[in-house]
Structure formats: structure tokens, C-alpha cells
C-alpha positions as CSV (number, residue, x, y, z in Angstrom):
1,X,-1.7,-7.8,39.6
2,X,-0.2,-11.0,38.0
3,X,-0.7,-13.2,40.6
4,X,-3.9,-12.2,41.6
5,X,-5.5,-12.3,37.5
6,X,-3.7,-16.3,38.0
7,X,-5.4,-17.1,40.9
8,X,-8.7,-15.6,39.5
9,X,-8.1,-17.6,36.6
10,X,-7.7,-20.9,38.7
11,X,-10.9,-19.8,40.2
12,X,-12.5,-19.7,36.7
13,X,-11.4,-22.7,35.1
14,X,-11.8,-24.9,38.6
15,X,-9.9,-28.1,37.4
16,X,-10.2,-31.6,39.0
17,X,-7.8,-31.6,42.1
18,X,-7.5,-35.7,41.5
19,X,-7.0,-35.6,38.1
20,X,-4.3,-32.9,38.3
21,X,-2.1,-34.5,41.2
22,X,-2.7,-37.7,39.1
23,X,-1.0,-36.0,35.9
24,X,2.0,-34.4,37.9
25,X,2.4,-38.1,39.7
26,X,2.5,-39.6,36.0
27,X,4.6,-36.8,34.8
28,X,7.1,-37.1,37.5
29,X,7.3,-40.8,37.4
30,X,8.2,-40.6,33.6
31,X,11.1,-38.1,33.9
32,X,12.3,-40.1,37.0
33,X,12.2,-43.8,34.7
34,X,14.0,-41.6,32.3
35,X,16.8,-40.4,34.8
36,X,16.8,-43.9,36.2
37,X,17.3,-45.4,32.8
38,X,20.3,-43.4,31.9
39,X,21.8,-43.7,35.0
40,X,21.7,-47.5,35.1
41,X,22.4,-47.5,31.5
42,X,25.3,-45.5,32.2
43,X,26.5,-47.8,35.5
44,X,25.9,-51.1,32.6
45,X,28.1,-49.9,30.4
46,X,31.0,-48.3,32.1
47,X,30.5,-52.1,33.8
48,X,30.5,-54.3,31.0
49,X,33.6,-52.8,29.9
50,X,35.2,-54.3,32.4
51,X,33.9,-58.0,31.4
52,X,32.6,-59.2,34.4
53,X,30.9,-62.9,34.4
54,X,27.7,-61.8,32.9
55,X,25.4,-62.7,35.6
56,X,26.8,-60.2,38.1
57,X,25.2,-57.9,34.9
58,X,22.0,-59.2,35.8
59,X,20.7,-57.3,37.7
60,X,21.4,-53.5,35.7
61,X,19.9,-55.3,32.8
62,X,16.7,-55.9,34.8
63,X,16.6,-52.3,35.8
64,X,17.1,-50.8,32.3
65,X,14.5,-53.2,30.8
66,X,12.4,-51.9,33.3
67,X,12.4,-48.0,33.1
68,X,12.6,-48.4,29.6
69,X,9.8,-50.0,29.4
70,X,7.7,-48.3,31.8
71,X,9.0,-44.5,30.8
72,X,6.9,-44.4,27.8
73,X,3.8,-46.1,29.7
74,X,3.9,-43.3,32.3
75,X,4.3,-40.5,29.7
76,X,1.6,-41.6,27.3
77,X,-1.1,-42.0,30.8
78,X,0.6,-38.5,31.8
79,X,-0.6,-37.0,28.2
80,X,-3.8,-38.4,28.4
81,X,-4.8,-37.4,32.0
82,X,-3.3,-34.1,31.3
83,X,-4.9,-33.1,28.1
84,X,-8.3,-34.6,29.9
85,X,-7.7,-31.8,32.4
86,X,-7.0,-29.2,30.2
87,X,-10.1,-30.1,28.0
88,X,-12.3,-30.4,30.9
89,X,-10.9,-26.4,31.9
90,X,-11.6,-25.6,28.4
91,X,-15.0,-26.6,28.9
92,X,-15.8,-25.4,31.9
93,X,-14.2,-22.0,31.0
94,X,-16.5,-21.7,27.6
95,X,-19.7,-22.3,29.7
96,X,-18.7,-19.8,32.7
97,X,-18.1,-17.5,29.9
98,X,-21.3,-17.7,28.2
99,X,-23.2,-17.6,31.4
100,X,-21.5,-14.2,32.8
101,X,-21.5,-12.5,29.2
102,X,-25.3,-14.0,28.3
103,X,-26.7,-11.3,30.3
104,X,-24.6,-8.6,28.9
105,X,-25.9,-8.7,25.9
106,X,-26.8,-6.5,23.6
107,X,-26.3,-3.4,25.9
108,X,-23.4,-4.3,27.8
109,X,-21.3,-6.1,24.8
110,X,-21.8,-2.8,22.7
111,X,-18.6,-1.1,23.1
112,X,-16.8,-3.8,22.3
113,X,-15.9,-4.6,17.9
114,X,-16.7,-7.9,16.7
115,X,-13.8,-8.8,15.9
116,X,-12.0,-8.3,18.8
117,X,-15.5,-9.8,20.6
118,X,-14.8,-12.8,18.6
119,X,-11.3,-13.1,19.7
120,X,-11.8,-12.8,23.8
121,X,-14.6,-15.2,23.2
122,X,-12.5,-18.0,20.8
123,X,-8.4,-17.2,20.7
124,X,-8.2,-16.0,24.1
125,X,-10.5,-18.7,25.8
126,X,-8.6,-21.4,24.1
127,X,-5.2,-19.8,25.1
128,X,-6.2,-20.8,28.7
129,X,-5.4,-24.4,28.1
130,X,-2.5,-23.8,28.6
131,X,-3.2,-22.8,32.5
132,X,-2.2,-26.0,34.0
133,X,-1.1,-27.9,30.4
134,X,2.0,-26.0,30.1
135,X,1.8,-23.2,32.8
136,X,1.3,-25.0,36.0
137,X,1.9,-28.9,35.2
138,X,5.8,-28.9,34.3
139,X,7.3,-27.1,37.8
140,X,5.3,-29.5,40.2
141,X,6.6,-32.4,37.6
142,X,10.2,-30.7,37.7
143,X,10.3,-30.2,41.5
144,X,9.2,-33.9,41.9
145,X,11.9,-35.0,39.7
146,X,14.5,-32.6,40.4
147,X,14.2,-33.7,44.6
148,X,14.4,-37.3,43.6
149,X,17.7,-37.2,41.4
150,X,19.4,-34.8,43.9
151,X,18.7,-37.1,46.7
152,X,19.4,-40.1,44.2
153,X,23.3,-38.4,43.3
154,X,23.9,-37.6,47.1
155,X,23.8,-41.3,47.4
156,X,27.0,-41.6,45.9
157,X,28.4,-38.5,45.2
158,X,27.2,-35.4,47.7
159,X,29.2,-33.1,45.6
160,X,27.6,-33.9,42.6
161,X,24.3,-33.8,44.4
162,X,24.9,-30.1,45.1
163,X,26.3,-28.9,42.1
164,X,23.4,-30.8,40.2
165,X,20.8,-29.0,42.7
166,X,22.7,-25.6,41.8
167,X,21.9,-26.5,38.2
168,X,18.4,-27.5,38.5
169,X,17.6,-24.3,40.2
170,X,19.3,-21.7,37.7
171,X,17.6,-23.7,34.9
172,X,14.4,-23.9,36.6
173,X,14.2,-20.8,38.2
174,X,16.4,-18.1,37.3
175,X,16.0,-19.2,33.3
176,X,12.2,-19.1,33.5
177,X,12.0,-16.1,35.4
178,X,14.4,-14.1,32.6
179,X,12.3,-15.5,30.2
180,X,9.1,-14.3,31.4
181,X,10.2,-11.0,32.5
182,X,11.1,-10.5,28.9
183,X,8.0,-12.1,27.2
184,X,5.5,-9.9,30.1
185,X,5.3,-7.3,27.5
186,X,5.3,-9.0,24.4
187,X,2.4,-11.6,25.8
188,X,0.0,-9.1,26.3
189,X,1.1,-7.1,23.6
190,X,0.3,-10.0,21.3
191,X,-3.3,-10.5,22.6
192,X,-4.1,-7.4,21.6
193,X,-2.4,-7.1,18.1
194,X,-4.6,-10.3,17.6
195,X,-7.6,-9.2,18.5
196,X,-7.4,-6.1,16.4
197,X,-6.1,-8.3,13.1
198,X,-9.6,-10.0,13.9
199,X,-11.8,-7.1,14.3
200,X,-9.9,-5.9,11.1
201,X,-11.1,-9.2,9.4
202,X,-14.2,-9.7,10.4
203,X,-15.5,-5.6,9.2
204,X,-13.7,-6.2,6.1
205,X,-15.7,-9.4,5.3
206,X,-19.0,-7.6,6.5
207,X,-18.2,-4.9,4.2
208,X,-16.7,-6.4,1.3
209,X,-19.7,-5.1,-1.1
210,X,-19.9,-1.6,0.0
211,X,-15.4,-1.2,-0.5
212,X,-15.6,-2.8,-3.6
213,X,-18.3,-0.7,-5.0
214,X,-16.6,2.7,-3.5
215,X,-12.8,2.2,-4.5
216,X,-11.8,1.4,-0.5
217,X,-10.7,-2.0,-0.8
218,X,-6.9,-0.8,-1.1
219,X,-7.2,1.1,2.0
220,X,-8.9,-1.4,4.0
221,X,-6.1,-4.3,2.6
222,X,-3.4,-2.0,3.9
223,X,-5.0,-1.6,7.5
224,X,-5.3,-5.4,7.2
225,X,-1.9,-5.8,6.4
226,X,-0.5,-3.3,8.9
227,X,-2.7,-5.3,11.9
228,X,-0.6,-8.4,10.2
229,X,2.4,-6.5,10.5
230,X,2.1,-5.4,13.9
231,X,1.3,-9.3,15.1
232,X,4.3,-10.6,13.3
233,X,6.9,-8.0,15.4
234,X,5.1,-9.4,18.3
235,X,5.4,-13.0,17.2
236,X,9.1,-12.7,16.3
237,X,9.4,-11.1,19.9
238,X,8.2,-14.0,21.1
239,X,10.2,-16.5,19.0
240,X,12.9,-14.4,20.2
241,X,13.2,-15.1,23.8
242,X,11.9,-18.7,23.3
243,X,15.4,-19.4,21.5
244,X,17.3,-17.3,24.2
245,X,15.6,-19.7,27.1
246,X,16.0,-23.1,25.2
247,X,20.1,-21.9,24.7
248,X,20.3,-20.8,28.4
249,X,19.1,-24.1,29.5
250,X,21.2,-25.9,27.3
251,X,24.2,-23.9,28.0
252,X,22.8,-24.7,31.8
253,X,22.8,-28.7,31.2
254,X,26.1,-28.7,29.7
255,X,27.9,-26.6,32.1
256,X,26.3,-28.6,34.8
257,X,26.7,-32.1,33.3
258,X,30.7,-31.4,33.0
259,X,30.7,-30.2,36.4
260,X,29.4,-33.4,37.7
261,X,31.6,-35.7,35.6
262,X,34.6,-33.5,36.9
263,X,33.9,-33.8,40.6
264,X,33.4,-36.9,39.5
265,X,36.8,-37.9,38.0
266,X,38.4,-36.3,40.8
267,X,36.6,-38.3,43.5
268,X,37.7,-41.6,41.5
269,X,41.7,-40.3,41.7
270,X,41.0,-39.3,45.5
271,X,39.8,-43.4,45.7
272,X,36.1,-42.1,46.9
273,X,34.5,-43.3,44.3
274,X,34.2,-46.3,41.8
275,X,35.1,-45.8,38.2
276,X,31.9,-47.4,37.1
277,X,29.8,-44.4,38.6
278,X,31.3,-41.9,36.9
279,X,29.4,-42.1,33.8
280,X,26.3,-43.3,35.9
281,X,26.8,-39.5,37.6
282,X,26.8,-38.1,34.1
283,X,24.0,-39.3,32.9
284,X,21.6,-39.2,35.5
285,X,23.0,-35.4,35.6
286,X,21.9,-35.0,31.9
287,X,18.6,-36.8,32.2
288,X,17.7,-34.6,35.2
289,X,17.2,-31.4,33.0
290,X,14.4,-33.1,31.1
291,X,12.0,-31.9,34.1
292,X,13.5,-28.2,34.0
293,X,13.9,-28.2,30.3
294,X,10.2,-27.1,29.6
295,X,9.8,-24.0,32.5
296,X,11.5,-21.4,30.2
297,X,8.6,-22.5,27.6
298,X,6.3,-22.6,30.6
299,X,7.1,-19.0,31.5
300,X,6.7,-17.5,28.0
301,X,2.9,-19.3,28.5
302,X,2.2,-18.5,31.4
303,X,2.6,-14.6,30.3
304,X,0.9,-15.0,27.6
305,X,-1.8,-17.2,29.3
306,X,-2.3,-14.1,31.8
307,X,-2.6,-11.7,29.2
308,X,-5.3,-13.4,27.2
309,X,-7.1,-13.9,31.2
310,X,-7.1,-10.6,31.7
311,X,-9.0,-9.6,28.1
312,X,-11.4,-12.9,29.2
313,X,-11.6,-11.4,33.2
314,X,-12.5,-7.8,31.5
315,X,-15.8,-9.7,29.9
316,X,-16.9,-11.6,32.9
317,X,-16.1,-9.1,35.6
318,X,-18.8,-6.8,33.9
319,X,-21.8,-6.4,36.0
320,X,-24.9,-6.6,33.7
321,X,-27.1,-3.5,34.0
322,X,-30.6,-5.7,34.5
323,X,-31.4,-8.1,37.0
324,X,-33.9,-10.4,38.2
325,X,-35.5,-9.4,41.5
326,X,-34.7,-12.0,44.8
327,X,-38.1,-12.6,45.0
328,X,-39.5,-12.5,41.3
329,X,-43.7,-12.7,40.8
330,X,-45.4,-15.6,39.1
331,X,-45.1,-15.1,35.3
332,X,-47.9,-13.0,34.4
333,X,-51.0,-13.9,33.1
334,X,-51.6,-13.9,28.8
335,X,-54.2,-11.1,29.0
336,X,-52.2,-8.7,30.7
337,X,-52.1,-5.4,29.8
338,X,-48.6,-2.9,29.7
339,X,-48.3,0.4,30.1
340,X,-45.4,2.9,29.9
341,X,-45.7,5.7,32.2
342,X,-43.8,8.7,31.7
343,X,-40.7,6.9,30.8
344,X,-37.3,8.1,30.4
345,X,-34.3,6.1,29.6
346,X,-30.6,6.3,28.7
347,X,-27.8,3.5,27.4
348,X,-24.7,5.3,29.9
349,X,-25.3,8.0,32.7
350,X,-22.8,10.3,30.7
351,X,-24.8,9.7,27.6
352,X,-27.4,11.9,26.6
353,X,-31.3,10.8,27.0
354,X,-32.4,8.2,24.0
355,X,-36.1,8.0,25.0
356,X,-38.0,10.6,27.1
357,X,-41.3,10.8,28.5
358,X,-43.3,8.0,26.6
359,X,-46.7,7.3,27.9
360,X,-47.9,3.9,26.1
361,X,-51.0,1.4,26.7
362,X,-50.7,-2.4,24.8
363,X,-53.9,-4.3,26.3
364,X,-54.8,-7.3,24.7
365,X,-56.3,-7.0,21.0
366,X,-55.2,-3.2,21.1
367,X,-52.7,-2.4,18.1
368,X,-50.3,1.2,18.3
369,X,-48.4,2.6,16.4
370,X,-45.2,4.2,17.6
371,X,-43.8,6.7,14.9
372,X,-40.7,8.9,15.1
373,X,-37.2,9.9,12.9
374,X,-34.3,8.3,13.6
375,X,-33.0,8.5,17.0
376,X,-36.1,9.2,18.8
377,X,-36.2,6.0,21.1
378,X,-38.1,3.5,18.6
379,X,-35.6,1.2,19.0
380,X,-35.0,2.0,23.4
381,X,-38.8,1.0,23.5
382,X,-38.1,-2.6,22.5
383,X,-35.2,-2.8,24.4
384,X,-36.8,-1.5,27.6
385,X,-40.0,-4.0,26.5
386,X,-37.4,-7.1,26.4
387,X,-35.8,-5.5,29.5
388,X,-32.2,-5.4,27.5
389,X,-32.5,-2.4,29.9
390,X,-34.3,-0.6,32.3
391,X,-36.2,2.8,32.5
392,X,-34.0,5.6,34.4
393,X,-37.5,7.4,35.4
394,X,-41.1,6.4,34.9
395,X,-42.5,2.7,35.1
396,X,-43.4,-0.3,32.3
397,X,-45.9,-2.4,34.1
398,X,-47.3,-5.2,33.2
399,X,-50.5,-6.9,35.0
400,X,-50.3,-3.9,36.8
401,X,-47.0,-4.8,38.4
402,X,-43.3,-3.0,37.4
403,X,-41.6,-5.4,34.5
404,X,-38.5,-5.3,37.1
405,X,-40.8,-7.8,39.6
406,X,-40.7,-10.6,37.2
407,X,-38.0,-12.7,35.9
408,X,-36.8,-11.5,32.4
409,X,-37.4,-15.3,31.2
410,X,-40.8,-14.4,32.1
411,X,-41.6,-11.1,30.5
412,X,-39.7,-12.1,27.0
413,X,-42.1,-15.3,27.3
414,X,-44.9,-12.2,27.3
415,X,-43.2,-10.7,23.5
416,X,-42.4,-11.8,20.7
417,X,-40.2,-9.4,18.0
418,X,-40.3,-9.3,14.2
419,X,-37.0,-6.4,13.9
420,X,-36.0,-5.5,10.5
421,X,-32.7,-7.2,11.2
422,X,-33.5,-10.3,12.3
423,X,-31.0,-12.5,12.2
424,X,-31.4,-15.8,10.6
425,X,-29.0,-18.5,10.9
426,X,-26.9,-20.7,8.3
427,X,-30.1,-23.4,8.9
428,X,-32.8,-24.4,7.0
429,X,-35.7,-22.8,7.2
430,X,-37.7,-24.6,9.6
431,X,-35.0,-24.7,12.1
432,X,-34.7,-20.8,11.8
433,X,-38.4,-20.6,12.6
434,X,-38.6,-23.0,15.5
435,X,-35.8,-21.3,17.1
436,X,-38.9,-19.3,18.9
437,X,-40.0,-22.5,19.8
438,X,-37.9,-25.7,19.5
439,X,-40.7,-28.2,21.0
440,X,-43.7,-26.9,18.4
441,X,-44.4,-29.5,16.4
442,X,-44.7,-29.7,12.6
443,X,-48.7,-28.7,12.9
444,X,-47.9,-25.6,14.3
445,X,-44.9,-25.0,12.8
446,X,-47.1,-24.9,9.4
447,X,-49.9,-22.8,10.8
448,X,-47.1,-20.3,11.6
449,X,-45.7,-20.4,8.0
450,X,-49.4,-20.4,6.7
451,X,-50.2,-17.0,8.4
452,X,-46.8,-15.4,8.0
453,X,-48.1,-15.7,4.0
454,X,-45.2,-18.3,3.6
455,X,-47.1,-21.2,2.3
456,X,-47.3,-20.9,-1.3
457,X,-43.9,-20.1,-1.7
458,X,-42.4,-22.8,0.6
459,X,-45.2,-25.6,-1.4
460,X,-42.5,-24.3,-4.4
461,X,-39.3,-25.3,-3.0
462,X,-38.1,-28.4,-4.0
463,X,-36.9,-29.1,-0.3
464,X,-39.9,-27.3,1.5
465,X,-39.0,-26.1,4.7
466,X,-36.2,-28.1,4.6
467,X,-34.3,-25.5,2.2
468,X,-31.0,-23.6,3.5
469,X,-31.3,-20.1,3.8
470,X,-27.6,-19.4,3.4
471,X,-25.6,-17.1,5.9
472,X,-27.6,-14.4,7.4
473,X,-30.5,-15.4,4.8
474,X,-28.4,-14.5,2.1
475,X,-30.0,-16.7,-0.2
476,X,-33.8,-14.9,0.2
477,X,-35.1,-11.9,-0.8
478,X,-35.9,-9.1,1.5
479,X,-39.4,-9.9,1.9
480,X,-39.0,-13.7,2.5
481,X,-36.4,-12.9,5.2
482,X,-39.2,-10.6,6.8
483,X,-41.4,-13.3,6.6
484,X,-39.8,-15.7,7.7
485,X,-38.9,-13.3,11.0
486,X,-42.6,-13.0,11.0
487,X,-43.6,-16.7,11.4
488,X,-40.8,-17.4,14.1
489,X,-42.5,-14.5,16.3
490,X,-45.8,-15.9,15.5
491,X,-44.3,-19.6,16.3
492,X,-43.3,-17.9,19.7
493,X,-47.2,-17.7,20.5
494,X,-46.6,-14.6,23.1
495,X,-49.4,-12.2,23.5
496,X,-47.6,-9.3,22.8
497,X,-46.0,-8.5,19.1
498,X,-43.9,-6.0,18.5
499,X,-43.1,-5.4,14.7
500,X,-40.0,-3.1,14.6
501,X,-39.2,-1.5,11.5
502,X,-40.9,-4.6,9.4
503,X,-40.7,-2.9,6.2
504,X,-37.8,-1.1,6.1
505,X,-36.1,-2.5,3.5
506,X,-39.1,-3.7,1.1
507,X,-41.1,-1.9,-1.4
508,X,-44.4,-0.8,-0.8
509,X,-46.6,-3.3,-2.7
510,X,-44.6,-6.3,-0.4
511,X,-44.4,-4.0,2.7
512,X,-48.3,-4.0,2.5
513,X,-48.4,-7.5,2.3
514,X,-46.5,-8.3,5.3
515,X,-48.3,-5.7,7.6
516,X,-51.5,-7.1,6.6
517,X,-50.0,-10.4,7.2
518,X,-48.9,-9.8,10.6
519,X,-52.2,-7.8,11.9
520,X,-54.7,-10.4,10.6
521,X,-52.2,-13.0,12.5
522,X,-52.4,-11.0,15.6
523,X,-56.1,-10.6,15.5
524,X,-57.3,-14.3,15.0
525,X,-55.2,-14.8,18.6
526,X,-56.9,-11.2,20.1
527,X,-52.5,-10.5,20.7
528,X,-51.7,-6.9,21.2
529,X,-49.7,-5.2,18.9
530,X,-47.1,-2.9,18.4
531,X,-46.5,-1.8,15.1
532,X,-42.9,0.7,15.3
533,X,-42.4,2.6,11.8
534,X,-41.3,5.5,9.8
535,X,-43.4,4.5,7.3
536,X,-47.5,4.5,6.6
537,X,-47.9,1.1,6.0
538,X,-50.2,-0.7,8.5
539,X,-51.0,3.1,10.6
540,X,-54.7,2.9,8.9
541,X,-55.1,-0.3,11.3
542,X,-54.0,0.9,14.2
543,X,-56.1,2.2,17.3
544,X,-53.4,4.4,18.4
545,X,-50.3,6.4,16.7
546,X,-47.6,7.3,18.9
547,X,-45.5,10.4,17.8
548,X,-42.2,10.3,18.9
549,X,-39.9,13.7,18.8
């Protein structure tokens, strides 16, 4: 399951094959200068000591100059081609993301909270960096490495070749693999508790008015601070076995390092070896575990990189429930009329029915009404019109042709919505109104404000359209949010509007206004509408009411 949720994952984020092998080249080349510099720094010194003439020193001096000098020019290229690879993943990632999960939406993302929404789309995306930063990079670098200053000790010492190769491996190997065995559980287990501290935060925020004003703030601060709770045993987990691998692979380097410089002494008293390499031994020994140091780290990552794949894999492996056709019809034309026909439709198959039997006619110019309580499939009509879903029984058509034959580009080009909860963004007002419509210019965009009854107050403002609206159009009133809804449908310039629930939450004088509004917008452009309401406003203009049980 592991292994096959990585290599999904390296599916996913599809990195560049040259700039990877060029950041594990760079990142082997800088730990070998750094073994290479010790060990001739070593071989200088233990040399020196014996006061040769200096210009048999020569040539060791050369040699440290150069590693030392070109160490920290292959690690600083290695940084910068390797964070350019995990940036360019990140990116790449983020838009896979959005394009598998666009469709989803709203029906498909419903089950899931906000918060914890939030946190696959932001925490756990940005976790994946670490895929081939920390996860993948540092054992290619540390094989690399490792090969070269084995082969490099067997030169002079085989002895101290192997026991340095039986050191390598236990650090690289067996201390990673303890360390993410143990961190498996804690990994995913920290995903999770983050996600929920999120979804916590985010419906506390939301809700802030309504616990205030009913006495429940305690209560929600104490699930907020158990979620916090929760994540911090996790975390200290985690810290946990991060200190256990970094002492392992110290106790590692130093029982390995004194190995060497044993065999090493003892090879000088059997007369095998100079003097002068003993310390040379030692210290390419130590330098060595600077390519292994990191895999215990790169474990604990990689666990934890897995876990937050498999909450990102559980978005994008979700099949949307609608679909463009192979073969989709030409967009139909403005004038066309739609019809539901006996229509039945449901969110889940083991859910019960949320819209049954609706027979419905919109041609052009033609304004319903489609009345019912709450729960009687108001809102499933506009979802099955924008084809967020589609009809279990029964047809929509729409030039005479089922809405499945056309692309749903196509038929949400053919409707426009004003809902009673539409949401408007932390903008200005003209941008919130052009997002029907980002090429209209400023003609059109004022025509739209003009009908949707805007005008006079916007000519108020001291920035015009240019004001902020504030989060969610916290800074307007009810109605100037519905108006503002209003002229972005209008904006859209579809031949079909479908005003849901437009005056819900204004009072009767202003809910008049608005209807009135909308209708005489409709009308001067012969668009159909369809006017969905508990209320009476706007039925008096209607051709048709709809009852809806």
C-alpha cells in the first residue's frame, strides 16, 4: 500500500528527470569535496608534523584549496536546482489538484468539512515538497557518496573500506528504516489531527456570532483546545523518534570512525600502512556519514509525506458524477427552449429522493415560478439546470436535445444564477460583478449595475465601483449584496435566469424592489425566467407557478 500511494505520488507530481539527476550529481559532488577535503586535510597535517621541505606539501595544499573551495559551490547549485524541483512539483501538484477536484464540486466535495477541505487542499499539498526535497534526493546523494569513499578507503586501507561500508549501511539503512517504522503511525496520525484542528478553526470563525450570542464559546474553545492537544502528542511523537535517529546515527559515526582509526593503528604497527594515513582514514571515515546523516530525517518525511498523499489521492481519485459526452453538440442556440420531463433525481443512490417528478417549460420570454417548503427540490432544480448533477429518471432538454449532449461549459453559458447566497469575494465591487464576465467592458459593466437598481447608490460612494465589499460582502447590506448578485447574473448576458431564493433574507418593501428589478431586466432582453421562492413576491408576474410537494 505504501509503495504503491509513492509511486502514484511520483506519477502526480511528474518532476523534471534532468533537473533531478542534476541535483543528486550536485549533491553528491558536495559531500564527496567534503570527504575529500577532510581526508587531505587530514593526510596535510599528520604530514606537516613531520616538517618536510614545504614544497613536497604542495601538492595537499592544492587539493584542500580546491574542495574547499568548490564544496560550498556545489552545495549552494545543489540547493538551488533542488528547491527549483521541488517548487516546480508544488506547482504542478496544485494545478493537477484543482483540475481533478474542479469537477467535483459542489456535489462531490460535500461530505467533506471545510476545514479539513482546506487542509488536503493547502497543508497536505505543500507537505509533498518534500517528495523528492527530503524523501527521495538524500539516498541517491548518499549512495553516490557512500560508493565513492568506500572505493576511495579501499585504496589504502581494504579493512577500513569494509568496516566503513558496514557503517554506511546500518546508518543508512537499518537507522532509517527503524525510524520510519516507528514514525508510520504517527505520520498519518498527524495528518489527520491537523486537519481536524483546521476544520475546528475554520467553524469556529464562521460561527463566532451565533456562540457568542448563545453562551457556547467555552465549549467550542475546549474542542479547539482538545484538537490542539491531540496534534501536540502527535508532534512530540514525532520529535521523539527524530532525536532517537539523529543519536543512532551519531552513535553509528562514532563507533565506526574508531573502528577505522583502530584497524588503522594496527596496520601502521603491522608496517602496512604509513603513519600519515591514519588520520587521513579517520577523517574521510567521519566526513562520509554527512551523506547518510540525513536518511533517518528522510524516513520520518517520507511517512509523513505518504500520509498527507494518501488524504490528497482520496480527493483526486474521486470520479465526478457528471461528464461531458465524447462527442458533445454545438452550444445551443440563445432562443432555445428547456423542458423538464418527469424528472426525478437523488444526491447518493442510498439517499432518499430530493426532487420527484417535476414537469417544467422555460422558452424564451416565459417567466415560472417554482414554489415549495423546504426540502422539496427547489434547490436540486438548479443544480440539475447547471448540471452539478444529473437527473436519475426523466429528461432536461434543451433545444430539444438532453442537457447530457452538450458540454457543461456550454449549458452554464445558457444560465445565469442570482442564489440567496451568493458568494462575493474580498474585491471591489466591480471585480465581484465582472467575475460573470471578465472581458465586459466598463459600458456594459454599468448597464448591468444600472438595471440591477445599483446606480444611485454606487454614484454615492466615494470610490464608485471601485469600493471593497469586505469578506463575503460583509461590509453591505442584505439587499446591496442581492443586488450586486443580480447585476453579475445580468453581466453574464445568458438567456436563461434563474433567481433562487432572491429575497430570502430582505424585507418586503426591498424584496419587491429587487424582483421588479430583475423581471424588468429579463424582459428588455426577452430572457426566460425562473423565479424559485417561498415567498409572494414577484408570483403576480409570473406566467406559470410551479408547486412543489
Amino acid at each position: 500500500m505504501r509503495n504503491d500511494t509513492l509511486r502514484r505520488l511520483l506519477d502526480l507530481a511528474d518532476a523534471p528527470r534532468k533537473r533531478l539527476a542534476l541535483a543528486i550529481t550536485l549533491g553528491a559532488l558536495a559531500v564527496c569535496f567534503g570527504i575529500g577535503l577532510m581526508a587531505t586535510s587530514g593526510y596535510l597535517i599528520s604530514r606537516a608534523a613531520e616538517q618536510p621541505p614545504v614544497l613536497s606539501l604542495t601538492i595537499a595544499i592544492v587539493f584542500v584549496r580546491a574542495f574547499g573551495v568548490a564544496r560550498p559551490i556545489a552545495r549552494y547549485l545543489e540547493r538551488i536546482t533542488s528547491h527549483d524541483v521541488a517548487f516546480r512539483t508544488l506547482g504542478t501538484l496544485r494545478s493537477k489538484l484543482y483540475t481533478r477536484i474542479e469537477p467535483l464540486a459542489p456535489a462531490g466535495l460535500a461530505s467533506f468539512r471545510r476545514g479539513d477541505l482546506l487542509s488536503r487542499m493547502v497543508a497536505d499539498v505543500d507537505a509533498l515538497q518534500d517528495l523528492y526535497l527530503r524523501g527521495l534526493l538524500p539516498p541517491f546523494v548518499a549512495l553516490a557518496a557512500g560508493v565513492v569513499a568506500v572505493v576511495a578507503a579501499a585504496l589504502f586501507l581494504p579493512l577500513a573500506a569494509a568496516i566503513l561500508a558496514v557503517g554506511l549501511l546500518v546508518q543508512g539503512v537499518a537507522v532509517p528504516a527503524l525510524a520510519g517504522r516507528l514514525n508510520r503511525t504517527a505520520g498519518r496520525r498527524q495528518a489527520a489531527a491537523r486537519a481536524a484542528l483546521s476544520a475546528e478553526l475554520v467553524e469556529t470563525l464562521r460561527a463566532a456570532p451565533e456562540l457568542v450570542a448563545f453562551g457556547a464559546a467555552a465549549e467550542r474553545e475546549e474542542r479547539i483546545a482538545a484538537a490542539d492537544r491531540d496534534l501536540d502528542r502527535v508532534a512530540r511523537r514525532d520529535a521523539w523518534v527524530a532525536g532517537l535517529g539523529d543519536a543512532l546515527g551519531v552513535l553509528v559515526t562514532g563507533v565506526t570512525v574508531a573502528a577505522v582509526t583502530a584497524v588503522a593503528v594496527a596496520a601502521h604497527d603491522a608496517t602496512t600502512l604509513d603513519r600519515v594515513l591514519i588520520a587521513m582514514l579517520a577523517l574521510l571515515a567521519m566526513a562520509a556519514f554527512e551523506g547518510t546523516q540525513p536518511l533517518a530525517e528522510a524516513a520520518r518525511r517520507l511517512s509523513g509525506v505518504v500520509a498527507a498523499g494518501r488524504r490528497v489521492l482520496e480527493l483526486t481519485d474521486r470520479e465526478p458524477a457528471v461528464r461531458d459526452p465524447d462527442d458533445p453538440l454545438p452550444a445551443p442556440p440563445r432562443d432555445a427552449e428547456l423542458v423538464f420531463t418527469d424528472v426525478r433525481a437523488r444526491y447518493a443512490p442510498d439517499e432518499p429522493l430530493a426532487l420527484d417528478g417535476l414537469d417544467l417549460r422555460l422558452a424564451p420570454g416565459r417567466k415560472v415560478a417554482l414554489r415549495g417548503p423546504s426540502g422539496s427540490g427547489k434547490t436540486t432544480a438548479v443544480n440539475l439546470l447547471l448540471r452539478f448533477m444529473d437527473p436519475e429518471r426523466g429528461r432536461i432538454t434543451l433545444a430539444g436535445a438532453d442537457l447530457r449532449d452538450f458540454t457543461q461549459a456550454d449549458v452554464r453559458r445558457h444560465i445565469a444564477v442570482c442564489g440567496q447566497d451568493a458568494h462575493l469575494f474580498n474585491s471591489n465591487i466591480r471585480e465581484n460583478i465582472r467575475l460573470a464576465r471578465p472581458s465586459a467592458t466598463d459600458d456594459e459593466l454599468r448597464a448591468a449595475v444600472d438595471r440591477a437598481g445599483l446606480g444611485d447608490w454606487v454614484d454615492t460612494l466615494p470610490d464608485g465601483l471601485d469600493t471593497m465589499v469586505g469578506e463575503e460582502g460583509a461590509e453591505l447590506s442584505g439587499g446591496q449584496r442581492q443586488r450586486i448578485a443580480l447585476a453579475r447574473a445580468l453581466l453574464a448576458d445568458a438567456p436563461v435566469l434563474v433567481l433562487d431564493e432572491p429575497t430570502a433574507h430582505l424585507d418586503e418593501e426591498t424584496a419587491h424592489r429587487v424582483i421588479d428589478d430583475a423581471f424588468d431586466a429579463a424582459a428588455a432582453d426577452d430572457r426566460a425566467v425562473l423565479l424559485i421562492t417561498h415567498r409572494g413576491e414577484g408570483l403576480a408576474r409570473c406566467d406559470e407557478v410551479v408547486q412543489l410537494a
